[in-house]
C-alpha positions in Angstrom: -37.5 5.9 -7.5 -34.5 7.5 -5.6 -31.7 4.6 -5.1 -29.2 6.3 -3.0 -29.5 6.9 0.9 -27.8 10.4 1.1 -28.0 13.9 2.9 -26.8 17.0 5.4 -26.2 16.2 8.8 -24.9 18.8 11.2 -21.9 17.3 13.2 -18.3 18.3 13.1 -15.9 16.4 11.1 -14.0 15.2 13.7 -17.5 13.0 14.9 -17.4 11.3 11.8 -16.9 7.4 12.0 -14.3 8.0 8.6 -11.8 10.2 10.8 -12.0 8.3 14.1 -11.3 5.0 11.9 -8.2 7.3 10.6 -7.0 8.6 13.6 -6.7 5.6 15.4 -5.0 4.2 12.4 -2.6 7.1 12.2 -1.6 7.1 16.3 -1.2 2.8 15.5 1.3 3.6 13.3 2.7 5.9 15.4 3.6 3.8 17.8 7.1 2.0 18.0 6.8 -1.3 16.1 9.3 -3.8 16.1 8.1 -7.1 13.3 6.1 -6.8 10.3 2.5 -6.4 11.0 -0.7 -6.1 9.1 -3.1 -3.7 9.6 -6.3 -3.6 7.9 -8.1 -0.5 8.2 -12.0 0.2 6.4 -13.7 2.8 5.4 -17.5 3.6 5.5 -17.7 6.5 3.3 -17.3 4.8 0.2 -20.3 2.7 1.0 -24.4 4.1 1.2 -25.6 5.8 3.2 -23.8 8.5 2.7 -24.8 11.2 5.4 -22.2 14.2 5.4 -21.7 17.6 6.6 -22.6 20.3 4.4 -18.9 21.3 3.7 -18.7 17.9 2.1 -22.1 18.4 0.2 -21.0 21.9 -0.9 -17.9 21.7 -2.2 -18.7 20.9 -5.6 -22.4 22.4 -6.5 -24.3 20.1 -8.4 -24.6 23.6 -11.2 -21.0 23.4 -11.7 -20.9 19.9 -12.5 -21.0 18.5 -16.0 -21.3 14.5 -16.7 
């Protein structure tokens, strides 16, 4: 039985959950902030289902990987 929820999607990077999460994050920081603050920011990617674009699939084939 396969237990990972994985596979290609076609969609560019910039469409991905991940880099929209990051992009707000990086123009919040931009922004002019005068106290201390907290900002929590998560992640998806670590988690399953992990549905990426190919570039992210192919750039290390599974024949050139030793474990």
């Amino acid at each position: 039985m396969d237990t990972f929820d994985w596979g290609q999607i076609s969609v560019d990077e910039k469409e991905l959950t991940d880099v929209k999460i990051a992009d707000w994050a990086i123009n919040e920081l931009s922004q002019n902030i005068e106290k201390p603050f907290f900002m929590g920011v998560g992640f998806r990617f670590p988690h399953l289902p992990w549905y990426l674009p190919a570039s992210y699939l192919n750039k290390y084939p599974l024949d050139q990987i030793t474990l």
